[in-house]
MIDOSE-1310 file (N, C-alpha, C; in nm, 2 decimals, decimal comma, always signed):
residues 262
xxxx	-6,36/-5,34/+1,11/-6,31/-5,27/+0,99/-6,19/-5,34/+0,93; -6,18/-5,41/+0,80/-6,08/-5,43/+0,75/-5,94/-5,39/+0,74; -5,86/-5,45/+0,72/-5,70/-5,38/+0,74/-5,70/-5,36/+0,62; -5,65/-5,24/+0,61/-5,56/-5,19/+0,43/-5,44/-5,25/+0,40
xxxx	-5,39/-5,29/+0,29/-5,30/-5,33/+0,21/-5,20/-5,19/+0,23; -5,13/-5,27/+0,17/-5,01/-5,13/+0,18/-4,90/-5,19/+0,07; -4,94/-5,14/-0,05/-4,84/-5,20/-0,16/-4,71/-5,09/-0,24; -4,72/-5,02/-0,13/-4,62/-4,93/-0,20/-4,66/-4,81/-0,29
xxxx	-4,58/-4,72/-0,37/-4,56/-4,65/-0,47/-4,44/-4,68/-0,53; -4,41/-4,61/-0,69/-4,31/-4,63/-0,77/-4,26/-4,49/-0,74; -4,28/-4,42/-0,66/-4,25/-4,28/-0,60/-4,27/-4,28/-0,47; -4,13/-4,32/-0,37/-4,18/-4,34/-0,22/-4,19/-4,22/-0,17
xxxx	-4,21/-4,26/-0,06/-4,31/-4,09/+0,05/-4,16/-4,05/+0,07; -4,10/-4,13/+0,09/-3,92/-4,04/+0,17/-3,86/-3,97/+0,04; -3,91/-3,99/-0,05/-3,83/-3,89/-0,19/-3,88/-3,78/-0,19; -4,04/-3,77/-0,15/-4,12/-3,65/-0,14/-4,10/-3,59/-0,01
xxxx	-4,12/-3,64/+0,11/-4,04/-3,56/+0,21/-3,89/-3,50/+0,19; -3,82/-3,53/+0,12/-3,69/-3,52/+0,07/-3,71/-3,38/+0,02; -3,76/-3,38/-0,09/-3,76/-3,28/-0,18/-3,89/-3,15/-0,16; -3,97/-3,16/-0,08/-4,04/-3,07/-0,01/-3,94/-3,03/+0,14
xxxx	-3,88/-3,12/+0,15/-3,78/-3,02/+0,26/-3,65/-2,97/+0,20; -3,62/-3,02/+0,12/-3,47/-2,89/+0,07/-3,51/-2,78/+0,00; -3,66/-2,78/+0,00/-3,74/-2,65/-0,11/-3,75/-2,57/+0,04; -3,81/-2,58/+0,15/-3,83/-2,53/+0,26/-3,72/-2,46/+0,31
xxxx	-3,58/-2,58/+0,31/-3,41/-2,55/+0,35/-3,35/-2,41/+0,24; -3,37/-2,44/+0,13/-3,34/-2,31/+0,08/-3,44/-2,18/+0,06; -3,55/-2,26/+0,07/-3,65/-2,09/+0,13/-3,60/-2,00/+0,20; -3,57/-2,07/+0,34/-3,54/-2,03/+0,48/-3,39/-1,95/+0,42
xxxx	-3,31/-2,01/+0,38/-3,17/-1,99/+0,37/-3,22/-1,82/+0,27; -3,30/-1,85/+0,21/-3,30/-1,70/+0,06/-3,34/-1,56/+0,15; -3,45/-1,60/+0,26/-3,48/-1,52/+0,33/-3,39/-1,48/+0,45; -3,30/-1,58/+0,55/-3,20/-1,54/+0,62/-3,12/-1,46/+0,56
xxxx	-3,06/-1,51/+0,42/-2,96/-1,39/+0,34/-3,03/-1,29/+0,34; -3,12/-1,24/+0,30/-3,25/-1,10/+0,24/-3,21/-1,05/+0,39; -3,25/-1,10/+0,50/-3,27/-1,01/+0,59/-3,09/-1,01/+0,67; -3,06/-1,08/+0,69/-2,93/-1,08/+0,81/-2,76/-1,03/+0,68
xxxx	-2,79/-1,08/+0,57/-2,63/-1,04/+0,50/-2,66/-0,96/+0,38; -2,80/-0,95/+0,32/-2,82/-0,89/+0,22/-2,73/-0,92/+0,12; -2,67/-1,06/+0,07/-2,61/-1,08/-0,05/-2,71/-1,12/-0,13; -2,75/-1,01/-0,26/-2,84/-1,02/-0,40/-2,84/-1,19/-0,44
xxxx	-2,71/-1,19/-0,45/-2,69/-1,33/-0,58/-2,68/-1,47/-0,55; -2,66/-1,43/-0,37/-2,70/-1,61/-0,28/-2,85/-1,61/-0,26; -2,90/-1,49/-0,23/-3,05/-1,52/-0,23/-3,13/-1,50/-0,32; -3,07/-1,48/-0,45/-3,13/-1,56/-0,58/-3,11/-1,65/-0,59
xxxx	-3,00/-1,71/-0,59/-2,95/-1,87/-0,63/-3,03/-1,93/-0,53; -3,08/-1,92/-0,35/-3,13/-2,00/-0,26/-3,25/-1,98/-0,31; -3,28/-1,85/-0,39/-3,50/-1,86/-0,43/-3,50/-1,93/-0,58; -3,38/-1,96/-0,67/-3,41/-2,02/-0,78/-3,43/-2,17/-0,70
xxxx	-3,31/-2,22/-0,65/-3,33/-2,40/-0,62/-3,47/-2,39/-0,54; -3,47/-2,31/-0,41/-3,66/-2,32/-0,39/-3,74/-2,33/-0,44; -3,78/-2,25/-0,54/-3,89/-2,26/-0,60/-3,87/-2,41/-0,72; -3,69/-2,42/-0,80/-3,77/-2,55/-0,88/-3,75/-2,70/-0,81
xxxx	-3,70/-2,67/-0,70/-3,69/-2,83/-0,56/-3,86/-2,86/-0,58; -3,94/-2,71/-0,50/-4,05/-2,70/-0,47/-4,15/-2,79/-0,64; -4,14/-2,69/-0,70/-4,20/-2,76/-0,89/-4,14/-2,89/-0,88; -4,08/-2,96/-0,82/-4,03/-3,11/-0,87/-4,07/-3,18/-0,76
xxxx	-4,10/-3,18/-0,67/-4,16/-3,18/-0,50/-4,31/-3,22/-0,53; -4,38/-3,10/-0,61/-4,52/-3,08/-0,68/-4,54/-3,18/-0,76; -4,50/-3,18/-0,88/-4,48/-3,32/-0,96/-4,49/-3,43/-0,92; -4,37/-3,48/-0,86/-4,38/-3,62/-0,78/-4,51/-3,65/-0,67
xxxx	-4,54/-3,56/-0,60/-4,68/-3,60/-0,51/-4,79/-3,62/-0,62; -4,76/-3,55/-0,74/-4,90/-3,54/-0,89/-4,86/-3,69/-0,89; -4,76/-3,75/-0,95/-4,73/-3,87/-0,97/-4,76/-3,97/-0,86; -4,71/-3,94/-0,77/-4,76/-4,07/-0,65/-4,91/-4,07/-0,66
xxxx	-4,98/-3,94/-0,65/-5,11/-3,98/-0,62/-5,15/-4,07/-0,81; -5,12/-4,02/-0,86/-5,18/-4,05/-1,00/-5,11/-4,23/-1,00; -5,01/-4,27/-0,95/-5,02/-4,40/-0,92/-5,08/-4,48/-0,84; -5,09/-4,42/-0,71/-5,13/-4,49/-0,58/-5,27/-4,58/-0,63
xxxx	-5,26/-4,73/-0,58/-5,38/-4,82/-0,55/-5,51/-4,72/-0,47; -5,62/-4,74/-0,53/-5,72/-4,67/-0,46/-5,76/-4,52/-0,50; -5,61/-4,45/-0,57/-5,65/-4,31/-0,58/-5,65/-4,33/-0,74; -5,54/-4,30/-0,84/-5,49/-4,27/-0,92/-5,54/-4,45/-1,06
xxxx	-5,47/-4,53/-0,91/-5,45/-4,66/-1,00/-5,42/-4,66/-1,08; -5,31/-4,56/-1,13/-5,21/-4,64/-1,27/-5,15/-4,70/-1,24; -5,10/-4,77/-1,11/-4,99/-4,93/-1,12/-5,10/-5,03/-1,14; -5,24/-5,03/-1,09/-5,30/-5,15/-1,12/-5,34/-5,14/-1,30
xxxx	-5,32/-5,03/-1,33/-5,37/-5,03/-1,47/-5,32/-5,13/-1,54; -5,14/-5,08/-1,49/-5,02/-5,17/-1,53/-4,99/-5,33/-1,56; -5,07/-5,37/-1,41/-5,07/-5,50/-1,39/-5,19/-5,56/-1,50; -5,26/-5,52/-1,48/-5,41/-5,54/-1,55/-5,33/-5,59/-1,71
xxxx	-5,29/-5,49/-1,77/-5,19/-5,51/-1,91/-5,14/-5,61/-1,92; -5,02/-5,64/-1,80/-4,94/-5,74/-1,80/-5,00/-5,95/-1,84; -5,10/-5,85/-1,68/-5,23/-6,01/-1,70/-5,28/-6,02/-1,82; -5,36/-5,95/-1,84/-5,45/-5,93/-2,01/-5,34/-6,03/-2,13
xxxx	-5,22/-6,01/-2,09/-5,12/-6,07/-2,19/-5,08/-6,21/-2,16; -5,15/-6,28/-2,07/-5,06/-6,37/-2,00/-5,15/-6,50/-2,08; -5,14/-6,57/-2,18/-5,22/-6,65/-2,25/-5,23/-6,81/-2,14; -5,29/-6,81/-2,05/-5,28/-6,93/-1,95/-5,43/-6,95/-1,90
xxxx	-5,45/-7,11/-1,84/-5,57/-7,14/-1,81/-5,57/-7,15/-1,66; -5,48/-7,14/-1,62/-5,42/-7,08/-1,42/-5,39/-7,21/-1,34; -5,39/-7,33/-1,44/-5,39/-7,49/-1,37/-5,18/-7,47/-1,43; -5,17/-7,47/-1,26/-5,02/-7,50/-1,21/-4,96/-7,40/-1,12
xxxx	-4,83/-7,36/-1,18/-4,72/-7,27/-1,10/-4,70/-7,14/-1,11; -4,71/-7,05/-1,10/-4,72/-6,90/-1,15/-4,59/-6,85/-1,06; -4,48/-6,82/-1,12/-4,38/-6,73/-1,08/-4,33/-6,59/-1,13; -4,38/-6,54/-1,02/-4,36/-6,37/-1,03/-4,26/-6,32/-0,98
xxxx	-4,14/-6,28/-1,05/-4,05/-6,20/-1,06/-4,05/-6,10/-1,01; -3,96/-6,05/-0,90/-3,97/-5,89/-0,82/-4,09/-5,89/-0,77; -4,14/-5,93/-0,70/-4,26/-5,90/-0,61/-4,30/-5,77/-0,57; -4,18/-5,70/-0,56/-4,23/-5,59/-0,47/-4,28/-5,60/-0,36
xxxx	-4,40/-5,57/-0,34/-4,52/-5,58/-0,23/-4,59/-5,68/-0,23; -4,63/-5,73/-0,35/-4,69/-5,85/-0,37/-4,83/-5,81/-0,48; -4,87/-5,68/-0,52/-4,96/-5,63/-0,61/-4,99/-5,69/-0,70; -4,88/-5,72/-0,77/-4,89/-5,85/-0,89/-4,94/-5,93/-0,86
xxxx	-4,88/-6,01/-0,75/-4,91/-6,12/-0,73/-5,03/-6,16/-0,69; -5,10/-6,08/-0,63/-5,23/-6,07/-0,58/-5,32/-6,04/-0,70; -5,30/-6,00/-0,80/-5,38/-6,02/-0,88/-5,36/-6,12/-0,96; -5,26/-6,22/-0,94/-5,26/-6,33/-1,07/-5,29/-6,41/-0,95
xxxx	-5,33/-6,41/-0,82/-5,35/-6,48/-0,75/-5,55/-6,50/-0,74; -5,57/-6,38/-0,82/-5,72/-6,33/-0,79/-5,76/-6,41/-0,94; -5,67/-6,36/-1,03/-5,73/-6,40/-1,20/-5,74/-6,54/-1,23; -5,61/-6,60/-1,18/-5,62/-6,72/-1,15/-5,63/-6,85/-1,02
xxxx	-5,78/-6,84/-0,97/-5,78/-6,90/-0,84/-5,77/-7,06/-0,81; -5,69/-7,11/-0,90/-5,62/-7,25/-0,90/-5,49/-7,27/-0,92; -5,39/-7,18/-0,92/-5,29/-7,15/-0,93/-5,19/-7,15/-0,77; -5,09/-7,22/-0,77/-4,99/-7,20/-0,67/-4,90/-7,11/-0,75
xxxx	-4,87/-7,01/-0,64/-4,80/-6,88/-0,68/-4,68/-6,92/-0,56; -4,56/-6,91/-0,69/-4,42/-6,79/-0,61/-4,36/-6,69/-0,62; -4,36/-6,60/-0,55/-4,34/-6,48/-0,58/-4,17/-6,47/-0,52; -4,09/-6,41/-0,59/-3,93/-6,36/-0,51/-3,91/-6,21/-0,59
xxxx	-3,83/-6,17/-0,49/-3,77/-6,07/-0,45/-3,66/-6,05/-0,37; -3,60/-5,94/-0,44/-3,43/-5,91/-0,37/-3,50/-5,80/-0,24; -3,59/-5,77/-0,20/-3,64/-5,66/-0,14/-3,51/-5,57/-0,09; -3,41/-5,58/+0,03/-3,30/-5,49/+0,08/-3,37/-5,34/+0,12
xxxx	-3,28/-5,31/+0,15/-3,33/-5,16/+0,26/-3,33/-5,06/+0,17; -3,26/-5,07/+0,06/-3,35/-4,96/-0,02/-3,43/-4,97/-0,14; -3,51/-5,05/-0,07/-3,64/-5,09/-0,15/-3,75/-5,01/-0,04; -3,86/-4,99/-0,06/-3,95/-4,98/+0,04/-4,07/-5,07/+0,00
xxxx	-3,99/-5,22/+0,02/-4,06/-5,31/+0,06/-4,02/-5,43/+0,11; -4,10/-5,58/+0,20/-4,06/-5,66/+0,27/-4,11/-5,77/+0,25; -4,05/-5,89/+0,25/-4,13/-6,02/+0,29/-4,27/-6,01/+0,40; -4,22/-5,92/+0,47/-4,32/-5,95/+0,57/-4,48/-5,86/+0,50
xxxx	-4,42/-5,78/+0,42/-4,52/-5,63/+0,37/-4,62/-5,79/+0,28; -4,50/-5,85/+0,18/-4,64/-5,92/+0,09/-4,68/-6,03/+0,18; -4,66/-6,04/+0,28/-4,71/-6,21/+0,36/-4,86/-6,14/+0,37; -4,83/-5,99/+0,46/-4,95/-5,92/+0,52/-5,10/-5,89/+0,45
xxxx	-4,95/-5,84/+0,31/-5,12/-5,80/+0,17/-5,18/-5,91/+0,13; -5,11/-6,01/+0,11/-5,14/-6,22/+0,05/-5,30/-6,22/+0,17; -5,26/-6,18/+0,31/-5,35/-6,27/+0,39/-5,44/-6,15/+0,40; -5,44/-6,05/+0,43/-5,57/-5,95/+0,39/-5,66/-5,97/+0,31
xxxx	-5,63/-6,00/+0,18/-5,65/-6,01/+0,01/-5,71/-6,16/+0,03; -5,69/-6,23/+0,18/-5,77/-6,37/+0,14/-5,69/-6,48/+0,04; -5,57/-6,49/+0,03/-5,49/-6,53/-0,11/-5,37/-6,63/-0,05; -5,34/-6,54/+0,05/-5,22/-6,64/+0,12/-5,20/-6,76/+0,08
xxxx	-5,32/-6,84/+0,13/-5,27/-7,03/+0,12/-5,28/-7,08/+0,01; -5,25/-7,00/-0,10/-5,20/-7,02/-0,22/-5,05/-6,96/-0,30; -5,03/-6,88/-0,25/-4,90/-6,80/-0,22/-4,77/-6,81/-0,16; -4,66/-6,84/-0,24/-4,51/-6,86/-0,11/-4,45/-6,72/-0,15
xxxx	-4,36/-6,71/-0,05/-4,24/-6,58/-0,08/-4,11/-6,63/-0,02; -4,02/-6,58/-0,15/-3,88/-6,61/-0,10/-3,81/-6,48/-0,17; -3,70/-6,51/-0,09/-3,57/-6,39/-0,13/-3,51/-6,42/-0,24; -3,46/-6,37/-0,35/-3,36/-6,46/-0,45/-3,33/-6,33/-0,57
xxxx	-3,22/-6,34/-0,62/-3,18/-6,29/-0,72/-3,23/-6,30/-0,83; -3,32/-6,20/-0,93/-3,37/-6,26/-1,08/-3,25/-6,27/-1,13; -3,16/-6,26/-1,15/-3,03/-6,27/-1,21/-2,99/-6,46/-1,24; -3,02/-6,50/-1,08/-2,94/-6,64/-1,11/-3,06/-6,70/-0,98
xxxx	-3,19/-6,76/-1,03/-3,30/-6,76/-0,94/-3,26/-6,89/-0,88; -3,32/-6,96/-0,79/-3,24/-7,09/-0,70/-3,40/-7,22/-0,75; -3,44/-7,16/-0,88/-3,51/-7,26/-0,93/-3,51/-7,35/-1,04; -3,53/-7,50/-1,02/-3,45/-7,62/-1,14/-3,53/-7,54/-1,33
xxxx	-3,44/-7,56/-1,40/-3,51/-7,51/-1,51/-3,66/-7,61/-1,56; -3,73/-7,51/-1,62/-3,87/-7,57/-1,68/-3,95/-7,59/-1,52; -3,94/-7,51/-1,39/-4,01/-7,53/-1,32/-4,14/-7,45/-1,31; -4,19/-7,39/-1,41/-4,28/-7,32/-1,35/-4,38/-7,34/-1,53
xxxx	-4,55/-7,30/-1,50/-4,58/-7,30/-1,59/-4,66/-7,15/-1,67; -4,63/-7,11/-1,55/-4,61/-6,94/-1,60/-4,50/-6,84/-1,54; -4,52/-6,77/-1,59/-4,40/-6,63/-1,57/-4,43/-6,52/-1,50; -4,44/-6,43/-1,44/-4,44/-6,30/-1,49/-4,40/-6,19/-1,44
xxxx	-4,31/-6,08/-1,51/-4,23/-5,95/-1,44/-4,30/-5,85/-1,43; -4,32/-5,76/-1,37/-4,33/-5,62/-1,36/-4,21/-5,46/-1,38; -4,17/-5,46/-1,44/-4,03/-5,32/-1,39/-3,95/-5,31/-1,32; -3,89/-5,46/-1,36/-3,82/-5,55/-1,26/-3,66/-5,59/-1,32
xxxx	-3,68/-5,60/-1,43/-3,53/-5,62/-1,49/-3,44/-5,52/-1,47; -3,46/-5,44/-1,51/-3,39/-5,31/-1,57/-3,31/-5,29/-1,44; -3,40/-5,34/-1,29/-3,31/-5,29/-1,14/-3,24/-5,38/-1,13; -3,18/-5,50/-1,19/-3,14/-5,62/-1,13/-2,98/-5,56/-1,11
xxxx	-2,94/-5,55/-1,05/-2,78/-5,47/-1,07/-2,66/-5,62/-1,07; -2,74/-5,69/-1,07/-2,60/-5,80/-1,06/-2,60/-5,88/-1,20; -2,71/-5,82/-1,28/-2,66/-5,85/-1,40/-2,67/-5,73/-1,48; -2,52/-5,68/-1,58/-2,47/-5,59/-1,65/-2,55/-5,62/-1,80
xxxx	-2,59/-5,72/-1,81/-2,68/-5,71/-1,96/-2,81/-5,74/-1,92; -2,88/-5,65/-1,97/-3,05/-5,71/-1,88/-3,13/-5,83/-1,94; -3,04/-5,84/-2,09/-3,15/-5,95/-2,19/-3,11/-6,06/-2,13; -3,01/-6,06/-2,00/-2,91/-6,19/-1,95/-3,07/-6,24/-1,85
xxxx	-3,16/-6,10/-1,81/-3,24/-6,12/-1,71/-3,35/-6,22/-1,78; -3,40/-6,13/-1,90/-3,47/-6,16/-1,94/-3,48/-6,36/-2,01; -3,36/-6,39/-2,02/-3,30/-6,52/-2,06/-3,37/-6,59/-1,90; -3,29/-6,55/-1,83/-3,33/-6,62/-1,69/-3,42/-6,67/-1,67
xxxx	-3,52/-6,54/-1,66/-3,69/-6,53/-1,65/-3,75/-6,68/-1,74; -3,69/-6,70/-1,84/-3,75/-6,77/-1,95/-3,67/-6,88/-1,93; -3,57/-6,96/-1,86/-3,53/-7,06/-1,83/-3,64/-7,19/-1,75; -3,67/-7,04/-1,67/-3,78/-7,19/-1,57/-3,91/-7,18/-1,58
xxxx	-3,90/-7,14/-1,70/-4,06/-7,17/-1,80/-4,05/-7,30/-1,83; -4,14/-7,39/-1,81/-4,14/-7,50/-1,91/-4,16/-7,47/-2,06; -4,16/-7,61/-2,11/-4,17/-7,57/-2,26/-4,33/-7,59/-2,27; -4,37/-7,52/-2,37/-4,52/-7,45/-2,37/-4,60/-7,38/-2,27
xxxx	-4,50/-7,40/-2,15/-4,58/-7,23/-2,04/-4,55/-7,12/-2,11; -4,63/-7,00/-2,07/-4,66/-6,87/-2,11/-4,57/-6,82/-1,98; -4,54/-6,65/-2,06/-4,49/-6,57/-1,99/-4,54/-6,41/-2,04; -4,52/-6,35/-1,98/-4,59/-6,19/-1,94/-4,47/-6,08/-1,86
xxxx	-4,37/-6,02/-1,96/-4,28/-5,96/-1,89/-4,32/-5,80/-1,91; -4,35/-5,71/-1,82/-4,31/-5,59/-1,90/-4,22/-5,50/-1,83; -4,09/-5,40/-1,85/-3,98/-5,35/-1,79/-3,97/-5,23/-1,89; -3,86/-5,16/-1,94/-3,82/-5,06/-2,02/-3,74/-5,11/-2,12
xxxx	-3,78/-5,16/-2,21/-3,77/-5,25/-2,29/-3,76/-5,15/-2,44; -3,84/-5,07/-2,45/-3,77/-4,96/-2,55/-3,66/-4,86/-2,54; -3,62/-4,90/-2,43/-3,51/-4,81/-2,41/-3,37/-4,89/-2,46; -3,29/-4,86/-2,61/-3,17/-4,90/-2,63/-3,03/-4,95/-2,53
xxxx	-3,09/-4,81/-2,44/-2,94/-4,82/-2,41/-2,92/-4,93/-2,28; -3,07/-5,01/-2,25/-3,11/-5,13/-2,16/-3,06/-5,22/-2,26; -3,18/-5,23/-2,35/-3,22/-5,38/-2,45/-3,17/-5,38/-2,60; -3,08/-5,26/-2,62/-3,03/-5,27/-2,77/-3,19/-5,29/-2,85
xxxx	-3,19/-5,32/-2,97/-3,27/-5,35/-3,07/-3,38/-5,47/-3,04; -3,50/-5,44/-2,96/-3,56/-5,54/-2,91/-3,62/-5,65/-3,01; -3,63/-5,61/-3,19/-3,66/-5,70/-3,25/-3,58/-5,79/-3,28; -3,45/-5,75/-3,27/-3,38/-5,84/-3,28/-3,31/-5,98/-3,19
xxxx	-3,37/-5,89/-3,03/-3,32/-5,98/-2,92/-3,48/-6,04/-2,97; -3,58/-6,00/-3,02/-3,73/-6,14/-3,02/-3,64/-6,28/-3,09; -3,57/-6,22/-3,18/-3,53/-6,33/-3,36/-3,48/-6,42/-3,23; -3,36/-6,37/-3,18/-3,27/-6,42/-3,07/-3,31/-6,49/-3,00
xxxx	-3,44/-6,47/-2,89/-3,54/-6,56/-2,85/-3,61/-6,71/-2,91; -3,60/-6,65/-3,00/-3,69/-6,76/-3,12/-3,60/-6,87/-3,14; -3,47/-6,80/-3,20/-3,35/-6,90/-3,22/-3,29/-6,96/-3,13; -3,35/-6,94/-2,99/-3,25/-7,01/-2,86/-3,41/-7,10/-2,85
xxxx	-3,53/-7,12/-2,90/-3,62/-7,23/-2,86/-3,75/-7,17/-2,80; -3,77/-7,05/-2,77/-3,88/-6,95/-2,76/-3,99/-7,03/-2,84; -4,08/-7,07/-2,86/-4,17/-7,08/-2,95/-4,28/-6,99/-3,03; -4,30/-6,89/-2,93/-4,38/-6,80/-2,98/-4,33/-6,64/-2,87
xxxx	-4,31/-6,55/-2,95/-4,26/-6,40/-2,82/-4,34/-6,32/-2,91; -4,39/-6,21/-2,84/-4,47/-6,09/-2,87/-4,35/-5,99/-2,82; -4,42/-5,90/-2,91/-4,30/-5,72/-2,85/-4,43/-5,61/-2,87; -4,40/-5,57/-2,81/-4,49/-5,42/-2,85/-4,41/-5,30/-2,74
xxxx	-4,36/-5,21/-2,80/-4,27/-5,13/-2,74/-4,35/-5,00/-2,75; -4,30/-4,94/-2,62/-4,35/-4,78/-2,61/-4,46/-4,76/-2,58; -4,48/-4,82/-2,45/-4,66/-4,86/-2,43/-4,70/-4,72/-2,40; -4,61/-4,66/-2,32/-4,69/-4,52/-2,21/-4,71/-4,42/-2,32
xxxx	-4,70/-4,45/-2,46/-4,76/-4,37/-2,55/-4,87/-4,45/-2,64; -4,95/-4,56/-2,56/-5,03/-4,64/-2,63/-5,14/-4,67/-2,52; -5,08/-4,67/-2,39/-5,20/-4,68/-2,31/-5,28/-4,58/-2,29; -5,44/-4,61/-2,28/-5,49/-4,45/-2,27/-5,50/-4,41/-2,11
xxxx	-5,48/-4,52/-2,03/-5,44/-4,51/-1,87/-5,34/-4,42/-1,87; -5,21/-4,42/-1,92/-5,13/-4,38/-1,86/-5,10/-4,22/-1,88; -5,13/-4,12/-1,82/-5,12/-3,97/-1,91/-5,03/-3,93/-1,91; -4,98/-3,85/-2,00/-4,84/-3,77/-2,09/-4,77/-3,72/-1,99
xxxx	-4,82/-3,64/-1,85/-4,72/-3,58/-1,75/-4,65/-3,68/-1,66; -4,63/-3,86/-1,71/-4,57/-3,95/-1,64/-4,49/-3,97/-1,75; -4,47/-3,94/-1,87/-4,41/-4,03/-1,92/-4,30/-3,93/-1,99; -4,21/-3,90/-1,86/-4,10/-3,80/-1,86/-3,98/-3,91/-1,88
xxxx	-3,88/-3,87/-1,86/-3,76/-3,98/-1,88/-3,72/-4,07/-1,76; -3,74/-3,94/-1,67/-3,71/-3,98/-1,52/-3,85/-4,05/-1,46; -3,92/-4,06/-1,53/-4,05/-4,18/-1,45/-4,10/-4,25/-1,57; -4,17/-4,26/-1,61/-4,21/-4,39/-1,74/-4,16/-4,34/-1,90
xxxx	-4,09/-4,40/-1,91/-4,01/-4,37/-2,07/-3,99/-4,51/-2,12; -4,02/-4,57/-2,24/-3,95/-4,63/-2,31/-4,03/-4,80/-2,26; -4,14/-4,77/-2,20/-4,24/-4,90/-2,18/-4,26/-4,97/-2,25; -4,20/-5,16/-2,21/-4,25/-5,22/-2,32/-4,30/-5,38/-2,27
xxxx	-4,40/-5,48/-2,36/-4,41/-5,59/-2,30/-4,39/-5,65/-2,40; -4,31/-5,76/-2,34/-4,29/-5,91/-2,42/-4,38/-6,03/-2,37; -4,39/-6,10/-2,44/-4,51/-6,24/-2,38/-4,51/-6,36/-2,47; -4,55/-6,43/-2,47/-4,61/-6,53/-2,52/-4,57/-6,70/-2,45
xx	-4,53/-6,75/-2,56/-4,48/-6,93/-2,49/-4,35/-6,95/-2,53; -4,35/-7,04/-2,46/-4,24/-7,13/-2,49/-4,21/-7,24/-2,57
């Protein structure tokens, strides 16, 4: 029997155990007051947080499953988008930003099967993911000896400029915390493109209060030597994958991809 991949969620299981247990903690608590102190207005306050912990508990498992690989598959939908935009013939270097798990990567590993891929990631412990997680999915997936992984900052990557002849991010900028301007990331990303490789970014890019005026950061692009960039903002209201009960503020708001060459 084959081994399963294990690529994660954009909704980990410890948030849902989280929040199905403080709905349980103040259950308990509404019903110890009812019976042992009989205070009215703590054991309404402990049956209001219950019951909306419990509705937001509900939600996010709707969510996980409606993303999960295998069940739901809206993160592969995702990727699928990202690829679809990636204008390349797969002869060279493909570097994918934020790896995560390695999901992406395994499918630009699949789309394009002549391609040497590097994938980096800041992973850290509160990620729920590892070097070791994408080594595992790479060699399952059959993909490995085409594949490296390293650790690194997208902020300030430890690779010579013009080294690669593709790009591509996933919902990756927006977390970079060691850079305070995210277009600083998105500059990055596009340093070690060569000139006329392609790139494929997509993050929260309609959201102002990340990317300011995104047509204006394209002009900005163009005028630093970009040769050709695409925008199309506010995807999770354009995709027909993605349905309306995700695209709350606190889970997909404000989706957008940029692409094209250099």
């Amino acid at each position: 029997m084959k081994e399963k991949t294990n690529y994660g969620n954009w909704v980990p299981e410890k948030a849902l155990y989280m929040l199905f247990g403080v709905a349980v903690i103040f259950g308990v608590i509404a019903v110890a007051v009812q019976v042992i102190l009989m205070e009215p207005l703590i054991e309404i306050a402990a049956g209001i947080i219950c019951i909306l912990t419990f509705a937001m508990a509900v939600y996010m498992l709707i969510c996980h499953e409606t993303f999960a690989f295998g069940k739901g598959n809206m993160m592969a939908g995702v990727h699928e988008h990202l690829v679809d935009h990636l204008d390349w013939d797969g002869e060279g270097k493909l570097l994918d930003i934020g790896c995560g798990a390695a999901a992406l990567t395994v499918r630009c590993a699949n789309a394009f099967p002549k391609a040497q891929i590097t994938a980096m990631d800041y992973w850290g412990a509160e990620w729920n993911y590892a070097k070791e997680q994408c080594e595992k999915n790479a060699k399952i997936e059959g993909v490995a000896d085409r594949i490296s992984f390293q650790k690194g900052d997208a902020a300030k990557m430890d690779f010579p400029d013009e080294a690669f002849d593709a790009t591509v991010s996933n919902f990756v900028f927006h977390e970079v915390r060691t850079a305070k301007d995210k277009r600083d990331v998105v500059k990055e990303a596009l340093r070690v493109v060569k000139k006329g490789g392609v790139f494929s970014f997509q993050d929260m890019f309609s959201q102002k209060t990340l990317y300011g005026d995104m047509n204006e950061f394209v002009d900005i692009l163009r005028a630093e030597g970009v040769s050709e960039v695409h925008y199309i903002g506010n995807l999770e209201k354009k995709l027909d994958f993605i349905p309306r009960f995700v695209t709350t503020p606190w889970m997909i708001s404000g989706m957008g991809i940029i692409y094209g060459k250099k």
